[in-house]
Each structure stands twice: as structure tokens, then as C-alpha cells.
PQR file with spaces between the fields and no chain letter, atoms N, CA, C, O and H, PARSE charges and radii, in Angstrom:
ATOM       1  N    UNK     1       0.836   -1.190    0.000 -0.4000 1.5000
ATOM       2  CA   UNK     1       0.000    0.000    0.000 -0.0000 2.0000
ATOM       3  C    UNK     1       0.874    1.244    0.000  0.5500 1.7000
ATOM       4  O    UNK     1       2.083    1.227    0.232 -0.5500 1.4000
ATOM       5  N    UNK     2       0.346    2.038   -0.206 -0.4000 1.5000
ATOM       6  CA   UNK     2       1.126    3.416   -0.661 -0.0000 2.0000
ATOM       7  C    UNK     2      -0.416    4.826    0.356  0.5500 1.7000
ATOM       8  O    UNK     2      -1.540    5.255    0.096 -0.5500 1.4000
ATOM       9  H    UNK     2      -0.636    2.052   -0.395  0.4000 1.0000
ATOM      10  N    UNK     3       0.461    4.939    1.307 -0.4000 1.5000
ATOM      11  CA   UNK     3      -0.113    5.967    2.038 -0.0000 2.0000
ATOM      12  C    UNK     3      -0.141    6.986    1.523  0.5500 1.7000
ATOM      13  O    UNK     3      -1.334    7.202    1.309 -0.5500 1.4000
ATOM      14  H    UNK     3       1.374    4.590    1.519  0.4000 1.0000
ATOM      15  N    UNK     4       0.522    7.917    1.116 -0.4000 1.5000
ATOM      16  CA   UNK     4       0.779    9.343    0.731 -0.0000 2.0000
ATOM      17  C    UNK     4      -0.471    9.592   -0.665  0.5500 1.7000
ATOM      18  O    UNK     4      -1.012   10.652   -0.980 -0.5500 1.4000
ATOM      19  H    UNK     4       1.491    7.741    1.290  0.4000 1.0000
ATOM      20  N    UNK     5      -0.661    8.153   -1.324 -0.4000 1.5000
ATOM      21  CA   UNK     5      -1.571    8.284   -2.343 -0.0000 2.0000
ATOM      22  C    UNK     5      -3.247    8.439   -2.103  0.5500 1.7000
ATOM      23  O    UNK     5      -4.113    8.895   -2.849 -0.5500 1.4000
ATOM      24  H    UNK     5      -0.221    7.292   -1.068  0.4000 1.0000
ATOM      25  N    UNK     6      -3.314    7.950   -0.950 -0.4000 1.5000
ATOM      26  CA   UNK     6      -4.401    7.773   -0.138 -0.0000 2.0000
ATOM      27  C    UNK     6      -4.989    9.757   -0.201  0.5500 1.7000
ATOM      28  O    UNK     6      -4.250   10.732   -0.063 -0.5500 1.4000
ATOM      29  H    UNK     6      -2.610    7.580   -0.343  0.4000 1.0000
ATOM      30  N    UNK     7      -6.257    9.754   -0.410 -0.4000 1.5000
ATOM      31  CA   UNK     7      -7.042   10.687    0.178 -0.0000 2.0000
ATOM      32  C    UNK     7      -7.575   10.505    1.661  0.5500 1.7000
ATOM      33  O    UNK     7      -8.675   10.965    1.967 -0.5500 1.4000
ATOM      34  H    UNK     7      -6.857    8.962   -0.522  0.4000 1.0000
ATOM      35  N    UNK     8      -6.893    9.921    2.452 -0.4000 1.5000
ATOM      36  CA   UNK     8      -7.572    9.098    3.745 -0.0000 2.0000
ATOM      37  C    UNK     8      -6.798    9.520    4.069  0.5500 1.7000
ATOM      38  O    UNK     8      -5.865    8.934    3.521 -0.5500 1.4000
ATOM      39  H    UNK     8      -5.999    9.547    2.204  0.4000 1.0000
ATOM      40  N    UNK     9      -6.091   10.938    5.248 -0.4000 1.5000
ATOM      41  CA   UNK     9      -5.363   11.025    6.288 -0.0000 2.0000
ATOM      42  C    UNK     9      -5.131   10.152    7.327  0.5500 1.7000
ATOM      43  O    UNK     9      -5.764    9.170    6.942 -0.5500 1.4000
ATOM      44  H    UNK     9      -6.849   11.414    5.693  0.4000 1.0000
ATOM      45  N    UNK    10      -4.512    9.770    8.682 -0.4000 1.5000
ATOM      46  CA   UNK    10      -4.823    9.381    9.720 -0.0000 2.0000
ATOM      47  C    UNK    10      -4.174   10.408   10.620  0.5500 1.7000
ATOM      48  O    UNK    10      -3.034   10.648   10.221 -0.5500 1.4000
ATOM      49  H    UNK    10      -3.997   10.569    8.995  0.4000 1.0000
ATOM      50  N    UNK    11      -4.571   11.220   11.894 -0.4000 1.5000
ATOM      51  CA   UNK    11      -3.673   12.198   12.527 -0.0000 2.0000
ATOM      52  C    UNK    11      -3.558   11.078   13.822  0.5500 1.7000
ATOM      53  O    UNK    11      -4.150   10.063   14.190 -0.5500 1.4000
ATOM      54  H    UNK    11      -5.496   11.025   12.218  0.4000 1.0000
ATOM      55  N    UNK    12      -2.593   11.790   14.196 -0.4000 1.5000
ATOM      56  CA   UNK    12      -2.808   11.079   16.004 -0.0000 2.0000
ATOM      57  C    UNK    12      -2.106   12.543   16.689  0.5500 1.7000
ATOM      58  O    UNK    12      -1.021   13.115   16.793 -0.5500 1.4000
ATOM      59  H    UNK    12      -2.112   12.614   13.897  0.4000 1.0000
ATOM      60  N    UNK    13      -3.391   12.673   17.021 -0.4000 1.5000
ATOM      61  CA   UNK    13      -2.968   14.187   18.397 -0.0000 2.0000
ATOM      62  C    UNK    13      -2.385   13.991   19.471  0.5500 1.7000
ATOM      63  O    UNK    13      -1.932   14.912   20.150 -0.5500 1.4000
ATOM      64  H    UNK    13      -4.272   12.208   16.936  0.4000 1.0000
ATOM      65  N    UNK    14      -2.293   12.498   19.850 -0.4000 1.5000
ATOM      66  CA   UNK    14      -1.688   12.296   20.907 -0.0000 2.0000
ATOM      67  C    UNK    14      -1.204   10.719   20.770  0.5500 1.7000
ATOM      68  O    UNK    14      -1.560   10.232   19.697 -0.5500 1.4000
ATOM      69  H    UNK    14      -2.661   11.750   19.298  0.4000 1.0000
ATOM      70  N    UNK    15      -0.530    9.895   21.558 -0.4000 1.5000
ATOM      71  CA   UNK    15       0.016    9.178   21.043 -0.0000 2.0000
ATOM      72  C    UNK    15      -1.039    7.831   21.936  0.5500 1.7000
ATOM      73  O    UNK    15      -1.248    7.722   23.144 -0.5500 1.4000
ATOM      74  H    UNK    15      -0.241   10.291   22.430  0.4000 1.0000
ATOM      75  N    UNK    16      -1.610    6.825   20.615 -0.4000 1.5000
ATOM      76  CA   UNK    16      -2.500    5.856   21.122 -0.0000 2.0000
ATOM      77  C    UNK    16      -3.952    6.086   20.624  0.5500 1.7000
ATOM      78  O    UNK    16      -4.834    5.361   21.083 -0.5500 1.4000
ATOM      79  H    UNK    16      -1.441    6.913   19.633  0.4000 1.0000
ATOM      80  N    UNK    17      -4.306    7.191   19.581 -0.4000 1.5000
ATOM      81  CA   UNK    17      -5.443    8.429   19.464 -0.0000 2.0000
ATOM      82  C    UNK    17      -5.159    8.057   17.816  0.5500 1.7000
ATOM      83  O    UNK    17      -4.096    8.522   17.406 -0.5500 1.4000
ATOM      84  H    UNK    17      -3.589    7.780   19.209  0.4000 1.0000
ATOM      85  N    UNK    18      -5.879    7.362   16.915 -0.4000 1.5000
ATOM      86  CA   UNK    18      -5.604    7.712   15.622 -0.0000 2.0000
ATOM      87  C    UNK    18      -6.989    7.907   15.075  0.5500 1.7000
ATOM      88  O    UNK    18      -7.929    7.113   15.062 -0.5500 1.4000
ATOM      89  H    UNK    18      -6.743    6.984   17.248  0.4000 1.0000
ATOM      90  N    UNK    19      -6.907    9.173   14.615 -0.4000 1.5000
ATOM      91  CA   UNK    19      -8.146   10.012   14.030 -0.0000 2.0000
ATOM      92  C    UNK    19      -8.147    9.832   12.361  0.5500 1.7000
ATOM      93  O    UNK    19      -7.077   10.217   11.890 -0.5500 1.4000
ATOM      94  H    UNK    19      -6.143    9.818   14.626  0.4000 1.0000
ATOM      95  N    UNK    20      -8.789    9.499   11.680 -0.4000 1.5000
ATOM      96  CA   UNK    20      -9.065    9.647    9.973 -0.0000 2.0000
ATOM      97  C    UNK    20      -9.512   10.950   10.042  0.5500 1.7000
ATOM      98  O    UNK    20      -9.982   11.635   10.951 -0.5500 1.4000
ATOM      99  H    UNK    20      -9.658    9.186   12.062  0.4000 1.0000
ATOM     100  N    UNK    21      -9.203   11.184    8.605 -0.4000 1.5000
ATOM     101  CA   UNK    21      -9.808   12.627    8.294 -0.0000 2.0000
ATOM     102  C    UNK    21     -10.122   12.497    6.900  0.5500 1.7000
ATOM     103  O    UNK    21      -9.126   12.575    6.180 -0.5500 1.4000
ATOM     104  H    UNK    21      -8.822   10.628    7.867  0.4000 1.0000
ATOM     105  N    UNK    22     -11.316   12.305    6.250 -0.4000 1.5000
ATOM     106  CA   UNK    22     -12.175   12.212    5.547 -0.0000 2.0000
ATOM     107  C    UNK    22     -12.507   13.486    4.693  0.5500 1.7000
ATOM     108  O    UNK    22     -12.927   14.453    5.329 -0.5500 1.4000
ATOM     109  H    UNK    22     -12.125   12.241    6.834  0.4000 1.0000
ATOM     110  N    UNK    23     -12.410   13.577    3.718 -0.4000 1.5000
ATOM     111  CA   UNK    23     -12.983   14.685    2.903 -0.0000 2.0000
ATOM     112  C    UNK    23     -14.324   14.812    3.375  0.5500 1.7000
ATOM     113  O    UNK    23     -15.105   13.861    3.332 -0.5500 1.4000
ATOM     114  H    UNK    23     -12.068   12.792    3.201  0.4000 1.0000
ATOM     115  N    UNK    24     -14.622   15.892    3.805 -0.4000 1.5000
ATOM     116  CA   UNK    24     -16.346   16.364    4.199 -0.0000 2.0000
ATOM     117  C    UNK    24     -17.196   17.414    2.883  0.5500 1.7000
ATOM     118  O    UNK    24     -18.087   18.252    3.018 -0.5500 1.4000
ATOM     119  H    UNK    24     -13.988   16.664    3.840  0.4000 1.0000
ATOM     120  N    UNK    25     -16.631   17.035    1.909 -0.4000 1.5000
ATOM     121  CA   UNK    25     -17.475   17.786    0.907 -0.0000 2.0000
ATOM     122  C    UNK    25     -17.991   19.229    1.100  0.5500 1.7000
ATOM     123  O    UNK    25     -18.964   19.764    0.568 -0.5500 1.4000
ATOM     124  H    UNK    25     -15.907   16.354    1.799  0.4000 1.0000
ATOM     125  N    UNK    26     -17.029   19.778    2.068 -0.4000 1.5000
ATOM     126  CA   UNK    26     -17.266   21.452    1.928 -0.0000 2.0000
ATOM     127  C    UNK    26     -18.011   22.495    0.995  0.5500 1.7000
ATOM     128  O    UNK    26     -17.334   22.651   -0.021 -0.5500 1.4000
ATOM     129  H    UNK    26     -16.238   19.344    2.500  0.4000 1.0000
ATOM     130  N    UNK    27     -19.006   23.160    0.979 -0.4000 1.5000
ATOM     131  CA   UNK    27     -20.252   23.801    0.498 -0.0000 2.0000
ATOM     132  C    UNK    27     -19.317   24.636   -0.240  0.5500 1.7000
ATOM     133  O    UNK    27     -19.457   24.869   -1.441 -0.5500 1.4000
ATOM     134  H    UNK    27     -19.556   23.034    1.805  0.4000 1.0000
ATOM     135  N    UNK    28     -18.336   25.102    0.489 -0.4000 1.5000
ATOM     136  CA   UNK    28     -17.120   25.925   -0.425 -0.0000 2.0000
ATOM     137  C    UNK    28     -16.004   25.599   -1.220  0.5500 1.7000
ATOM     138  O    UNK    28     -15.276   26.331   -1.892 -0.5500 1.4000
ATOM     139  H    UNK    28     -18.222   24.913    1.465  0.4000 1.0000
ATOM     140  N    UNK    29     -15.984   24.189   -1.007 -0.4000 1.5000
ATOM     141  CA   UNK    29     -14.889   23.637   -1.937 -0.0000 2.0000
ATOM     142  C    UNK    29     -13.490   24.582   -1.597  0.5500 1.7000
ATOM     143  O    UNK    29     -13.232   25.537   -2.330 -0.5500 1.4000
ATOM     144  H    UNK    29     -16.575   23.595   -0.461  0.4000 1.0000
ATOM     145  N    UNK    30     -12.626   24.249   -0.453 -0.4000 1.5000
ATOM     146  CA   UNK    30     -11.792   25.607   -0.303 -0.0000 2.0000
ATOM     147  C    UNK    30     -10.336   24.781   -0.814  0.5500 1.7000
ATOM     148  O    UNK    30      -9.239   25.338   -0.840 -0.5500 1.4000
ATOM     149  H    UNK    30     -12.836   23.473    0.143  0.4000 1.0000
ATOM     150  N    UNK    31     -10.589   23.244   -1.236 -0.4000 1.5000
ATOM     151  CA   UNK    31      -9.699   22.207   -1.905 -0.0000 2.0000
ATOM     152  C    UNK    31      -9.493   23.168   -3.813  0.5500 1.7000
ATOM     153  O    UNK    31      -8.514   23.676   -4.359 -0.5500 1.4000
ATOM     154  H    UNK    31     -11.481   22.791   -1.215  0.4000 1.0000
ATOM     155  N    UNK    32     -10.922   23.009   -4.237 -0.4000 1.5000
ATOM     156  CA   UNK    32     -10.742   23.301   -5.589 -0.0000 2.0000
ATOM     157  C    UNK    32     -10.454   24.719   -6.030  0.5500 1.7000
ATOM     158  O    UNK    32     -10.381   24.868   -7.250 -0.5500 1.4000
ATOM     159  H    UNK    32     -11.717   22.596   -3.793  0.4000 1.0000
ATOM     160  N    UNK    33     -10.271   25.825   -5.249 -0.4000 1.5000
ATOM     161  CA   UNK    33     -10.692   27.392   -5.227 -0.0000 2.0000
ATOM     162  C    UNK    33      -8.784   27.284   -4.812  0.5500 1.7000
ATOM     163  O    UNK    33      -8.066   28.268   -4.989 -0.5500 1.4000
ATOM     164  H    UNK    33     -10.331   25.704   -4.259  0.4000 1.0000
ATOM     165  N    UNK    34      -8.303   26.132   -4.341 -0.4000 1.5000
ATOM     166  CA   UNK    34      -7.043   26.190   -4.349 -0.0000 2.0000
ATOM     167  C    UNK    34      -6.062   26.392   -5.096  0.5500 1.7000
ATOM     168  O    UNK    34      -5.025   27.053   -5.168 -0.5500 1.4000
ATOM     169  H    UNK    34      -8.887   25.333   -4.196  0.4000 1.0000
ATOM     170  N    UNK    35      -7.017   25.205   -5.957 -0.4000 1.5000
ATOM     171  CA   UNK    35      -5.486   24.589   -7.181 -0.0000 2.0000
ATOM     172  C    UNK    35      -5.011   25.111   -8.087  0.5500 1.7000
ATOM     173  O    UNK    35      -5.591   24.637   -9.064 -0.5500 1.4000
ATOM     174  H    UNK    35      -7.859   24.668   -5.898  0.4000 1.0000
ATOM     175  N    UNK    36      -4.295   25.817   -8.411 -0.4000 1.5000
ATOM     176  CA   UNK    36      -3.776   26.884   -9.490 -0.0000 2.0000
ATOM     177  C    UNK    36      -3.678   25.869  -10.707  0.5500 1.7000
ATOM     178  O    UNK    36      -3.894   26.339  -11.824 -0.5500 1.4000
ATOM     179  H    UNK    36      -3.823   26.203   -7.617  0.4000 1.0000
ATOM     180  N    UNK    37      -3.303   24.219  -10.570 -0.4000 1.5000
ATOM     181  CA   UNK    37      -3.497   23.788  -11.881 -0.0000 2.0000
ATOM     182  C    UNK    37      -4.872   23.335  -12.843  0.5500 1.7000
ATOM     183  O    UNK    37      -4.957   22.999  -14.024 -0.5500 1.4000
ATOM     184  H    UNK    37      -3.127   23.837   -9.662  0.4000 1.0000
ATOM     185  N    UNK    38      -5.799   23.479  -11.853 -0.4000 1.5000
ATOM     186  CA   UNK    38      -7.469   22.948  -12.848 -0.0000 2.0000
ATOM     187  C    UNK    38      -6.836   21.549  -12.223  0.5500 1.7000
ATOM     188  O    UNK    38      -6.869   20.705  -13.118 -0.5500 1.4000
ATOM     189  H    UNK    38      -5.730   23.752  -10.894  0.4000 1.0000
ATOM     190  N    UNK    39      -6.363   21.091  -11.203 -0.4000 1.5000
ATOM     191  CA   UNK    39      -6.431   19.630  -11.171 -0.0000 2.0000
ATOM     192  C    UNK    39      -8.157   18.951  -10.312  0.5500 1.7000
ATOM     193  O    UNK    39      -8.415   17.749  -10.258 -0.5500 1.4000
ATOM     194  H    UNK    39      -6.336   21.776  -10.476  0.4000 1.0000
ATOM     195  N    UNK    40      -8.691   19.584   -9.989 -0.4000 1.5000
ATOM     196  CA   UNK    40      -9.873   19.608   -8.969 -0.0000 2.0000
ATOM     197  C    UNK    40     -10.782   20.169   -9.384  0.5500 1.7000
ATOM     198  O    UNK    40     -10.750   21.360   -9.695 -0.5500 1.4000
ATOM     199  H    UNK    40      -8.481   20.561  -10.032  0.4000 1.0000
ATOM     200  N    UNK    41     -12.105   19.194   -9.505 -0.4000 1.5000
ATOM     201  CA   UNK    41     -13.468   19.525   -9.985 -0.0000 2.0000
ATOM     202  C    UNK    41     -14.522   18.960   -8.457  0.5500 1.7000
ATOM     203  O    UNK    41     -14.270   18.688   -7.283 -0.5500 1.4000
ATOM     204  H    UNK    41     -12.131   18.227   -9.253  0.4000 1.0000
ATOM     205  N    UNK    42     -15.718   19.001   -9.295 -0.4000 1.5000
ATOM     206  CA   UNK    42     -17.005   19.164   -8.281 -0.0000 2.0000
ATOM     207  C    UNK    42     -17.642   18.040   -8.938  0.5500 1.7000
ATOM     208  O    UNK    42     -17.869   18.377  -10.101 -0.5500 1.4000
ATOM     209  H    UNK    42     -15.923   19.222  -10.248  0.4000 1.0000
ATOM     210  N    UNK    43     -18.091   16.675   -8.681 -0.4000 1.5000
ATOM     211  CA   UNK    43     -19.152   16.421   -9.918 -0.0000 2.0000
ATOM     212  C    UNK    43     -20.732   16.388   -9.340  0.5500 1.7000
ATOM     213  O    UNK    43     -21.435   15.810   -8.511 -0.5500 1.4000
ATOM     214  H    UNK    43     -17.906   16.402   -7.737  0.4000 1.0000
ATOM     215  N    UNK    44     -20.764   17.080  -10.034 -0.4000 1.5000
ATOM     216  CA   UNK    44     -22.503   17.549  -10.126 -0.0000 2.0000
ATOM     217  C    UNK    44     -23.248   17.093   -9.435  0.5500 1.7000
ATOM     218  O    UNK    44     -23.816   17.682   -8.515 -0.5500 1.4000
ATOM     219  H    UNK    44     -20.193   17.550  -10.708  0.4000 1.0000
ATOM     220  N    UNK    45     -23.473   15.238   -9.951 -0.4000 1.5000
ATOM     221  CA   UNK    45     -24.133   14.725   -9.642 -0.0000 2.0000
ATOM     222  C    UNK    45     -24.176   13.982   -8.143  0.5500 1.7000
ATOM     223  O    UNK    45     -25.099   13.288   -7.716 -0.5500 1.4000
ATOM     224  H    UNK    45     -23.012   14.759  -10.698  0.4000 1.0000
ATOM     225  N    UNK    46     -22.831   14.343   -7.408 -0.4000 1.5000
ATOM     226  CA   UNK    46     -22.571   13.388   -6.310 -0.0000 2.0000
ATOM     227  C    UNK    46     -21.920   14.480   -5.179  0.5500 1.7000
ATOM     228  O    UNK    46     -21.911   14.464   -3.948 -0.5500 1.4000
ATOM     229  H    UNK    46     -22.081   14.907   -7.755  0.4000 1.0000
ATOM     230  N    UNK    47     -21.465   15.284   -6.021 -0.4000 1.5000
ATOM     231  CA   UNK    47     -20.483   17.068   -4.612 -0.0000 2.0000
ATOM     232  C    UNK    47     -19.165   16.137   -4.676  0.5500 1.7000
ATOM     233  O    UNK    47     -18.145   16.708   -4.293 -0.5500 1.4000
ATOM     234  H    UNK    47     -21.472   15.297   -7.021  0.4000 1.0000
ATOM     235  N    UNK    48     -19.054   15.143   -4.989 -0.4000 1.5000
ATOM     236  CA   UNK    48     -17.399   14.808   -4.188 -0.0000 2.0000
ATOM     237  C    UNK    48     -16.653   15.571   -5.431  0.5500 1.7000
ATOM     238  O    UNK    48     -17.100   15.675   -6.573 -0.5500 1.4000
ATOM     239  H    UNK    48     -19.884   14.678   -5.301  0.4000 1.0000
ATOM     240  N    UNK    49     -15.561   16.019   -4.997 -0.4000 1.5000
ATOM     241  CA   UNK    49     -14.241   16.251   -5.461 -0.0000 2.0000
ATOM     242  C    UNK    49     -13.588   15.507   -5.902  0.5500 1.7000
ATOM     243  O    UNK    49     -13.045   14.701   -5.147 -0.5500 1.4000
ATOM     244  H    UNK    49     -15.198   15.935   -4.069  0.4000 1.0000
ATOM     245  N    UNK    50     -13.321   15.440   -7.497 -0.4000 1.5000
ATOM     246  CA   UNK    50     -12.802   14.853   -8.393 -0.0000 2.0000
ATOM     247  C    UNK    50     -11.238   15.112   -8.571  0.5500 1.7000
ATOM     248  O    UNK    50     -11.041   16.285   -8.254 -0.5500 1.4000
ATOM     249  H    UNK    50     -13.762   16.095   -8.111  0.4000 1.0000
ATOM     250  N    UNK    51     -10.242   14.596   -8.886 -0.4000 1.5000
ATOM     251  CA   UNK    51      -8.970   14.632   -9.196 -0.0000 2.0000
ATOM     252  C    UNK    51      -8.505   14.115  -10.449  0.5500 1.7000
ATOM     253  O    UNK    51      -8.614   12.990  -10.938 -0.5500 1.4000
ATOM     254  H    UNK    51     -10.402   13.643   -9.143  0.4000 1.0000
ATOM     255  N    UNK    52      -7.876   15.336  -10.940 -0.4000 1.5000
ATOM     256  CA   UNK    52      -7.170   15.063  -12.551 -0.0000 2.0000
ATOM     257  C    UNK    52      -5.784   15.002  -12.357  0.5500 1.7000
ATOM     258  O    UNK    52      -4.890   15.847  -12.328 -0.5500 1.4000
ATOM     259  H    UNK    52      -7.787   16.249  -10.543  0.4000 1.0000
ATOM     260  N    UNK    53      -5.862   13.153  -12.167 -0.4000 1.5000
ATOM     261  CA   UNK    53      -4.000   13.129  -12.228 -0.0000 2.0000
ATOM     262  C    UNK    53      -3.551   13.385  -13.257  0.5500 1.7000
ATOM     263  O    UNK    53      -2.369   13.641  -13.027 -0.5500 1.4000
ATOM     264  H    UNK    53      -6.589   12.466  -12.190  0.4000 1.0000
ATOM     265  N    UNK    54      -3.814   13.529  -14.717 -0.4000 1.5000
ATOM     266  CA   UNK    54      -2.767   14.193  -15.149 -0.0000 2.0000
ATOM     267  C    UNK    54      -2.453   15.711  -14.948  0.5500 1.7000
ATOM     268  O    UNK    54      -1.365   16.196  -15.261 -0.5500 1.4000
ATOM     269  H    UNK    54      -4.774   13.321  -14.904  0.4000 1.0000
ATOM     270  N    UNK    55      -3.706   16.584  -14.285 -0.4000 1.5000
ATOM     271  CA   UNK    55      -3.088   17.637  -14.138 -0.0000 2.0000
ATOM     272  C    UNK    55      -2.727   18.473  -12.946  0.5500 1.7000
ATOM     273  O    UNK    55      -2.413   19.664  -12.946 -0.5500 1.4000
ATOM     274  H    UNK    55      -4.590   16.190  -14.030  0.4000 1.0000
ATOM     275  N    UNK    56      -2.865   17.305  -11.501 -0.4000 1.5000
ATOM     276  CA   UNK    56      -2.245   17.513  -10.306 -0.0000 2.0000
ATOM     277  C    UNK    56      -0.459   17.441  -10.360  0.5500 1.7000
ATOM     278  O    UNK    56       0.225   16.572  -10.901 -0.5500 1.4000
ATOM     279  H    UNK    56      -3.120   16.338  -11.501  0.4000 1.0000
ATOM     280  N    UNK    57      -0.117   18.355   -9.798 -0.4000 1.5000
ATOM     281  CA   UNK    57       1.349   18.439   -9.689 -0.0000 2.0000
ATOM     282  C    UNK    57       2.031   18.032   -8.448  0.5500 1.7000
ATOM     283  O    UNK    57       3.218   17.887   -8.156 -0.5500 1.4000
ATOM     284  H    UNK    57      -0.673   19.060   -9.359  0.4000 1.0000
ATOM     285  N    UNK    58       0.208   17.799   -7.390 -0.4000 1.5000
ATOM     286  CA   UNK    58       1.050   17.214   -6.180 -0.0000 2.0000
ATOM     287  C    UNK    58       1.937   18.031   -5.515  0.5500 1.7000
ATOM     288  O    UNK    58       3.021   17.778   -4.989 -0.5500 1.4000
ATOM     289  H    UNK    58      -0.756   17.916   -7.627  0.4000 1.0000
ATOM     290  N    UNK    59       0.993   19.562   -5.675 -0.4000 1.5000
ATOM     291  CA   UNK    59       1.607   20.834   -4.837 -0.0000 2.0000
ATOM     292  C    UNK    59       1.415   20.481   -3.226  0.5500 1.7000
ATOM     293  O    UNK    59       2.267   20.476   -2.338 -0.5500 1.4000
ATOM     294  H    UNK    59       0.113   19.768   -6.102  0.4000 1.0000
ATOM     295  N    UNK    60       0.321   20.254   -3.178 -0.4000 1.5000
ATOM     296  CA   UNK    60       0.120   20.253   -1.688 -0.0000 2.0000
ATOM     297  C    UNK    60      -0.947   21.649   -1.290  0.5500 1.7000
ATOM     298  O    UNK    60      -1.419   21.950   -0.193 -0.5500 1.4000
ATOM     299  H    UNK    60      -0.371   20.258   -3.900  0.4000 1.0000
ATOM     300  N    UNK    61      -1.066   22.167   -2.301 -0.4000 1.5000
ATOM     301  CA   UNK    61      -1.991   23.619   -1.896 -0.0000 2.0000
ATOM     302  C    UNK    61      -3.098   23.127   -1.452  0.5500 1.7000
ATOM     303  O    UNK    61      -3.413   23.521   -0.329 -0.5500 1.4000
ATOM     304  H    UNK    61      -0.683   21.922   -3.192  0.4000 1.0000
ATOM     305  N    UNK    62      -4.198   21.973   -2.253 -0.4000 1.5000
ATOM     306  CA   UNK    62      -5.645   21.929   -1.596 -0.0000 2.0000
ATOM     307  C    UNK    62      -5.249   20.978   -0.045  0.5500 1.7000
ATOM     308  O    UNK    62      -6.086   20.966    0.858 -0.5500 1.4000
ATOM     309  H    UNK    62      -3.943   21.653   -3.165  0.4000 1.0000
ATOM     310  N    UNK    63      -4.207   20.392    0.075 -0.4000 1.5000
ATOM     311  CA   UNK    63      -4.187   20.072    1.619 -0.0000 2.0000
ATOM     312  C    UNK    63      -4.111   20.657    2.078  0.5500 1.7000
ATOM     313  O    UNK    63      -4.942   20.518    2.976 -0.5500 1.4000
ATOM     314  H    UNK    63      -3.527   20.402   -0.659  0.4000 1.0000
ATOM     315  N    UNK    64      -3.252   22.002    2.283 -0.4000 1.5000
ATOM     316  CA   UNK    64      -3.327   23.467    2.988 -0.0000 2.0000
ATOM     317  C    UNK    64      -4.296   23.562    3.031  0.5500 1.7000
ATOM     318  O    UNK    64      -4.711   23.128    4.105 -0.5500 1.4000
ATOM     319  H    UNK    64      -2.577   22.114    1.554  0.4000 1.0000
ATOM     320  N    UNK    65      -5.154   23.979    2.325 -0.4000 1.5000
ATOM     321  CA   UNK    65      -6.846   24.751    2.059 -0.0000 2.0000
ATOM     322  C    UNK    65      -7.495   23.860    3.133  0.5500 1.7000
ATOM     323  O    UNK    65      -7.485   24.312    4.278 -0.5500 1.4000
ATOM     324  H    UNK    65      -4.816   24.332    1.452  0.4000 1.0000
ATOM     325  N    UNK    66      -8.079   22.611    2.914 -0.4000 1.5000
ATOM     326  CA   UNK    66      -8.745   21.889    3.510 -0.0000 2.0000
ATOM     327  C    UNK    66      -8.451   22.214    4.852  0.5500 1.7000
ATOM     328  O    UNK    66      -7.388   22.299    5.467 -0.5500 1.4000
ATOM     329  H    UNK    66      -8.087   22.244    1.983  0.4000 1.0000
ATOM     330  N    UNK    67     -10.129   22.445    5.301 -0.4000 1.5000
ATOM     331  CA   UNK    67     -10.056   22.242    7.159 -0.0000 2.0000
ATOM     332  C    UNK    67      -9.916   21.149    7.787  0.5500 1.7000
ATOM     333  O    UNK    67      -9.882   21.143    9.017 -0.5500 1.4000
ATOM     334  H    UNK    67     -10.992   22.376    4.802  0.4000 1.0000
């Protein structure tokens, strides 16, 4: 398995404590309002946030963004 590829965080705030962190489909999308490359869409029919690997660069900006 390959973690880093994962959209599935895990934090641990403290040690013994492992929290997921789940995309929550934000009303503001503050992931896609990020990406300076167009790698991040909306689809219509479902709100989740779509990803265009060919045109993610794997900045790291919509992880910043995201609460």
C-alpha cells in the first residue's frame, strides 16, 4: 500500500489516538478554489471532489486549504 496516495489522512494528536480525516465535501470547496493547476473539480451529480492526475502536480496547496 502506498499511504501518501491515499485521500484518507490518519492524525494522532496524541500518542495511542488515531483520528481519519475524511474529505467532508465542503459547500465551499476551499480544496478546488485552491489549485492553481485545474487539477480539482465538483461532480454535479454526487459534490465529491474529483482529481485530474494528469493535471495535479502534487503541490500540496488543496491540503493546505482543507479544514
Amino acid at each position: 500500500m502506498w499511504p501518501e496516495a491515499s485521500r484518507v489522512r490518519v492524525f494522532m494528536p496524541f500518542p495511542g489516538l488515531e483520528v481519519p480525516h475524511l474529505c467532508a465535501q465542503c459547500q465551499d470547496y476551499p480544496c478546488i478554489n485552491a489549485c492553481k493547476f485545474d487539477a480539482l473539480s465538483k461532480d454535479e451529480n454526487t459534490g465529491a471532489v474529483i482529481v485530474d492526475r494528469e493535471a495535479c502536480t502534487s503541490c500540496g496547496l488543496c491540503i493546505k486549504a482543507c479544514p
